[in-house]
C-alpha positions in Angstrom: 0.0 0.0 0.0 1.8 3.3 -0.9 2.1 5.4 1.9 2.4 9.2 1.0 4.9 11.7 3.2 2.6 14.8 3.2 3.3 18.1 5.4 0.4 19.0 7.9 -2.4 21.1 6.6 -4.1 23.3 8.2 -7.9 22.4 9.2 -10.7 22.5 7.1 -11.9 26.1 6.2 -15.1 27.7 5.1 -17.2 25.7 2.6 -15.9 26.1 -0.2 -17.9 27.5 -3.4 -17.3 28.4 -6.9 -18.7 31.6 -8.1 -22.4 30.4 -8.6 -22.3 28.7 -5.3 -21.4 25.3 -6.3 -19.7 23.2 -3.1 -16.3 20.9 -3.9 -18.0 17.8 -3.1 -16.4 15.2 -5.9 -13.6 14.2 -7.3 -13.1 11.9 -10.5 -9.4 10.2 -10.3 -8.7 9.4 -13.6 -5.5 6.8 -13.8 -5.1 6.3 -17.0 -6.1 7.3 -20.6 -5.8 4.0 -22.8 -8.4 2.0 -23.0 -9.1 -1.1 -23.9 -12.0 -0.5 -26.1 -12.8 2.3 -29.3 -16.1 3.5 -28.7 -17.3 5.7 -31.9 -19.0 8.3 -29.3 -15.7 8.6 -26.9 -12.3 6.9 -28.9 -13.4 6.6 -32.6 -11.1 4.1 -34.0 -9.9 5.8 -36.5 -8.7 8.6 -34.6 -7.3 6.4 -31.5 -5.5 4.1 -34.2 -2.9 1.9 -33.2 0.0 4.8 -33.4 -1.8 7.0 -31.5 -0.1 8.5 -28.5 -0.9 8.3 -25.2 0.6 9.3 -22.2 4.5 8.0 -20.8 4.1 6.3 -17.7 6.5 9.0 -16.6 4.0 11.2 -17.7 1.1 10.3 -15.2 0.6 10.9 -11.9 2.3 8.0 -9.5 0.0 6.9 -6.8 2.1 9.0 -4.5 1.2 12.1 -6.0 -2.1 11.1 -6.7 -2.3 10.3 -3.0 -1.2 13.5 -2.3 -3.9 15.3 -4.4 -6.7 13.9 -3.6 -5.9 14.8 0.7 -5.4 18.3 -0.1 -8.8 17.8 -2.4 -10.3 16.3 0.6 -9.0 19.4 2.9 -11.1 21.7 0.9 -14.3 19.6 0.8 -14.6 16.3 -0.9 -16.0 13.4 0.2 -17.0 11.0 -2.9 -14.0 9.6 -5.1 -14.4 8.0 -8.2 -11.7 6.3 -10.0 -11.9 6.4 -13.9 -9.7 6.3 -17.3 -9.7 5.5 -19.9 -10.2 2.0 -19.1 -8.8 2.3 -15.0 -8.2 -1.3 -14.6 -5.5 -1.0 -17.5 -3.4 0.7 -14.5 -1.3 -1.9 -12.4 -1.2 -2.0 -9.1 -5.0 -0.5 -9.0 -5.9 -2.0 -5.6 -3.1 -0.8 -4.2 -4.5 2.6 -4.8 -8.1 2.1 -4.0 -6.4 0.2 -0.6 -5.0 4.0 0.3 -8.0 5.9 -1.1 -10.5 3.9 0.9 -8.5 5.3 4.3 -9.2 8.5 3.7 -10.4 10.5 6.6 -13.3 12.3 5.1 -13.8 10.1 2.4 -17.4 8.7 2.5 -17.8 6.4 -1.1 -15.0 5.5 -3.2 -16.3 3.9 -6.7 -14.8 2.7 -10.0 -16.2 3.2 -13.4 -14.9 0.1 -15.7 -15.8 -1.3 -19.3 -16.2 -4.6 -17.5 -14.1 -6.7 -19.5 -10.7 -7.5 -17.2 -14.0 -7.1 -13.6 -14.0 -10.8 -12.9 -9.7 -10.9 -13.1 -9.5 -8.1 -10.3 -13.1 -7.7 -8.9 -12.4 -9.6 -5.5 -9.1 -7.9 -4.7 -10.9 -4.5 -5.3 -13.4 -4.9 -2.7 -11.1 -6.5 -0.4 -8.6 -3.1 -0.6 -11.8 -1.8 0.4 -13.9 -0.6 -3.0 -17.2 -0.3 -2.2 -19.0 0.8 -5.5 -18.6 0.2 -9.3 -20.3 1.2 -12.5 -20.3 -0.7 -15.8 -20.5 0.7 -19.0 -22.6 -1.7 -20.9 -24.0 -0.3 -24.1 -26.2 -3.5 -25.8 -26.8 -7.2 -24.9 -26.6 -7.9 -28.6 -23.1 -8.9 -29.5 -23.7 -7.2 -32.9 -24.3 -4.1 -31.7 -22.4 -4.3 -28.5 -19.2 -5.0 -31.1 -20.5 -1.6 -32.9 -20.5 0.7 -29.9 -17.4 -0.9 -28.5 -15.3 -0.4 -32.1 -15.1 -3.8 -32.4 -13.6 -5.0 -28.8 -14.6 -7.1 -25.8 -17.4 -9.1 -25.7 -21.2 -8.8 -23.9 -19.9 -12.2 -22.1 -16.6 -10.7 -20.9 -18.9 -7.7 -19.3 -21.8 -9.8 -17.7 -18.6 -12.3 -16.7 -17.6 -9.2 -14.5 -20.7 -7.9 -13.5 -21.3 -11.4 -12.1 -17.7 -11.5 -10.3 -18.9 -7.9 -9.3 -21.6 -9.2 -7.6 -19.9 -12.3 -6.2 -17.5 -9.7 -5.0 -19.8 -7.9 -2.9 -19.1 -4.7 -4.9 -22.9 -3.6 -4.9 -25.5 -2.2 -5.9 -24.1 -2.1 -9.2 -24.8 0.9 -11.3 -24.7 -0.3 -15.4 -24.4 2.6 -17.9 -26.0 3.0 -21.1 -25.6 5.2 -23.9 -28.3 5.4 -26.0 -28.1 6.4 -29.7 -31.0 6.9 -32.2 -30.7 4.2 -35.0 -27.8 2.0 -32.8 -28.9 0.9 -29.8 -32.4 3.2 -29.0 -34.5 -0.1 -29.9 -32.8 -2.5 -27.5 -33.8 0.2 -24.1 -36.8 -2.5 -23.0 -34.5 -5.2 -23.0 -31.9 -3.8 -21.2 -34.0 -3.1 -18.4 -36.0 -7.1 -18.7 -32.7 -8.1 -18.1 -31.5 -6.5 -15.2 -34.8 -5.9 -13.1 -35.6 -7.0 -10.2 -31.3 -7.3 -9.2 -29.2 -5.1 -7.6 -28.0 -4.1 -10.8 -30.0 -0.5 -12.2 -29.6 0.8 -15.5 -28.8 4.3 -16.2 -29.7 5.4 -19.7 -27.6 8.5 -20.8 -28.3 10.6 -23.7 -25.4 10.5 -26.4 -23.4 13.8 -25.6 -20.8 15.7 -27.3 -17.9 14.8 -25.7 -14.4 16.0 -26.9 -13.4 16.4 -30.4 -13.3 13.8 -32.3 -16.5 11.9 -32.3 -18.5 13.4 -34.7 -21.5 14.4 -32.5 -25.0 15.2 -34.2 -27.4 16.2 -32.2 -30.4 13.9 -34.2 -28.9 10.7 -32.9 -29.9 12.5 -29.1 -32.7 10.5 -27.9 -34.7 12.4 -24.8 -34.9 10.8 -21.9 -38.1 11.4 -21.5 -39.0 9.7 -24.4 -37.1 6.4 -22.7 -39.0 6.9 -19.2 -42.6 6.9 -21.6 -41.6 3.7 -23.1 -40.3 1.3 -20.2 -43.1 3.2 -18.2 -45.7 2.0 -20.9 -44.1 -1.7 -20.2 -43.8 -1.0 -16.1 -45.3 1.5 -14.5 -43.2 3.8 -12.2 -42.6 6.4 -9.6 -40.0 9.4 -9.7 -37.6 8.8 -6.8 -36.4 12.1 -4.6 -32.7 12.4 -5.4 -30.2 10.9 -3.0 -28.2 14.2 -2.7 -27.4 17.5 -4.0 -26.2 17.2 -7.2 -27.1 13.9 -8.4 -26.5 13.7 -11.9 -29.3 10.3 -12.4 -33.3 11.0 -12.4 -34.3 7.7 -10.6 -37.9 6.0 -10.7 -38.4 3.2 -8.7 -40.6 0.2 -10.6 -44.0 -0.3 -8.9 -43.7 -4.1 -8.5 -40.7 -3.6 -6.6 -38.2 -4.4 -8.9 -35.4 -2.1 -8.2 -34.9 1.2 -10.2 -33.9 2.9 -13.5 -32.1 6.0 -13.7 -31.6 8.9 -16.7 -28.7 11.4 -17.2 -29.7 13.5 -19.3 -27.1 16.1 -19.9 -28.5 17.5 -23.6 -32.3 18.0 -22.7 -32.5 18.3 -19.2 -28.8 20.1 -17.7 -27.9 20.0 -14.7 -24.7 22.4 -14.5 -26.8 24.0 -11.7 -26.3 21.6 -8.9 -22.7 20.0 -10.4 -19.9 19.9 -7.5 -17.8 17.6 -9.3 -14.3 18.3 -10.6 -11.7 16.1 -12.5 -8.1 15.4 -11.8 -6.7 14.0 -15.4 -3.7 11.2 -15.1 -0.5 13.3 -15.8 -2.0 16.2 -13.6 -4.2 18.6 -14.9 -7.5 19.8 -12.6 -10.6 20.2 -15.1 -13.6 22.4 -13.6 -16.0 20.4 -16.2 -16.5 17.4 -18.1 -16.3 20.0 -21.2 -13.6 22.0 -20.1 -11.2 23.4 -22.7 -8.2 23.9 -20.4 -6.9 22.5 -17.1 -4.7 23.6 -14.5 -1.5 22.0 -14.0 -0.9 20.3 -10.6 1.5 18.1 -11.6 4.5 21.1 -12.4 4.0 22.9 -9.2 3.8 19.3 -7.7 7.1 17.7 -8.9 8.7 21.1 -8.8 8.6 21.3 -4.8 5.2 23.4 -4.3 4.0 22.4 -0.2 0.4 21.6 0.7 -0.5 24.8 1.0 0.2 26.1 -2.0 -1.2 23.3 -3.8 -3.8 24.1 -1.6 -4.6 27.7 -2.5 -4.1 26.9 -6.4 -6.4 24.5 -6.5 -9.2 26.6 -4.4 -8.5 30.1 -6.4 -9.2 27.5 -9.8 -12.9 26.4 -7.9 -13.3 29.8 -6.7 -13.4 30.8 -10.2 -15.3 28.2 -11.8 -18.3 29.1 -14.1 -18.9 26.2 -16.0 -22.4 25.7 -17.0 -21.7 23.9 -20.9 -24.5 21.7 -20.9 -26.9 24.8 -20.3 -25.1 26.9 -22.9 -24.2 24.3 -25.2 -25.6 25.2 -28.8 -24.1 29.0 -28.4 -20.7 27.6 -27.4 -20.8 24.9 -30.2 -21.6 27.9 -32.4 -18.4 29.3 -31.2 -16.6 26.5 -31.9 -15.3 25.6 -28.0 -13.3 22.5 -28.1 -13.5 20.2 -25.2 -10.9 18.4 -23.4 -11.3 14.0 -24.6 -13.2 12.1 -22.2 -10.9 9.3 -21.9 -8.4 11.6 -20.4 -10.7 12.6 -17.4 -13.4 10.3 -16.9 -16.9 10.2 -17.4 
């Protein structure tokens, strides 16, 4: 377990809020940016080909200094981790991590967010260094179209292989993540949900979004969630949940019958920049305000060039003290504008 030689910090402050009164409350760890997998709507193939370049192991963050981070991100107010990529369980020595981040005073949920496909290989050592959560991406049960959305990698059997280990694990409830895209995947929504109700596994259906560069977003292939909730709740009937806390990203209804729940993010049609407390730290470094950030601020420099806590400290609070993101409510004038967004598989979803 790496064991991190940091200098005293001073006690927890005032809330801290960014400048439309959003708390620090999150933090998305991502450990690596390869990824096992070429999904058209994150790593299209053809643009993540196989001479693509990713990041030196040099170049990322060693779980010392992600260590490091994530106290002095705890110091100013965070209390849910979530550990992403790329594809996270690409990283060696994950457990180790998760081990260190589970011990965290402060920390109240530590989760992972996986493709599935290497789950059932590390699934039992995760939850015994103390994991407690993870989310699967799982985009079809149909290995045609499952093969489609994944560029042509993995396997539907590899994923339920590690939702099943998952499970076995003890690494529950599970939370399964959809993407939905008109013409692709849109008429497969009922039996996604037939499959997985009445388990501890709940779907989240999320519209298609317009994440980074390179994935050739249109906004016709959106399908409203709303339209979703009308058809499963023409199949079962349901009732709207109250969310779980501030700034839950997932509308959740609760089947009738009892048979667990189904969740929506719906970032096109329905934002929800107003309530968002979550910021990203990328794998070499860099501290992103917003899934569609543009530019982040470099940790890793003032890190590795001999900053203390407390400077790391103020940097990162002066960044959230500024923070103004609101993309997903002002996305067709900034697309107008032509802002580019940093790539998702370099900070997480």
């Amino acid at each position: 377990m790496v064991t991190a030689k940091v200098q005293p910090i001073q006690p927890r402050r005032r809330l801290l809020q960014d400048s439309l009164g959003r708390p620090l409350r999150d933090l998305r760890l991502s450990v690596i940016d390869r990824c096992n997998f070429r999904c058209p709507y994150c790593m299209p193939r053809e643009k993540f080909h196989d001479q693509y370049r990713f990041l030196k192991s040099s170049e990322r963050l060693d779980f010392t200094e992600l260590l490091r981070l994530t106290r002095l991100f705890v110091q100013l107010g965070v209390v849910k981790l979530r550990v992403t990529g790329g594809e996270p369980l690409l990283r060696a020595g994950l457990a180790d991590l998760i081990g260190d981040l589970t011990s965290l005073p402060g920390i109240e949920d530590v989760a992972l967010t996986t493709n599935g496909v290497l789950l059932a290989q590390h699934a039992a050592e995760l939850r015994a260094a103390g994991l407690q959560r993870v989310t699967v991406s799982l985009d079809s049960l149909d290995p045609g179209v499952f093969a489609q959305m994944a560029g042509g990698f993995g396997s539907v059997q590899d994923v339920l292989e590690g939702i099943a280990a998952a499970r076995r694990a003890g690494l529950s409830p599970i939370k399964l993540n959809t993407v939905v895209q008109r013409g692709i995947n849109d008429h497969q929504v009922l039996d996604m949900v037939g499959h997985f109700r009445a388990t501890d596994v709940t779907v989240r259906f999320i519209e298609y979004m317009d994440v980074g560069n390179r994935n050739d977003w249109n906004r016709e292939r959106v399908v409203p969630s709303q339209q979703l909730l009308e058809r499963i709740r023409a199949r079962w009937p349901l009732t709207a949940l109250e969310p779980a806390y501030r700034g839950e990203v997932a509308r959740r209804y609760a089947f009738d019958d009892g048979g667990g729940e189904v969740g929506f993010i719906s970032s096109v049609t329905q934002p929800f920049c107003g309530n968002c407390s979550r910021a990203r730290l990328s794998s070499d470094g860099r501290f992103y305000t917003c899934l569609f950030a543009a530019e982040g601020t470099d940790l890793r420099a003032p890190l590795r060039g001999g900053a203390s806590d407390v400077e790391l400290l103020e940097l990162i609070r002066a960044v959230w003290e500024r923070r103004a993101d609101r993309y997903s409510e002002l996305r067709d004038n900034l697309r107008a504008r032509g802002v580019q967004h940093v790539e998702m598989n370099y900070v997480g979803g």
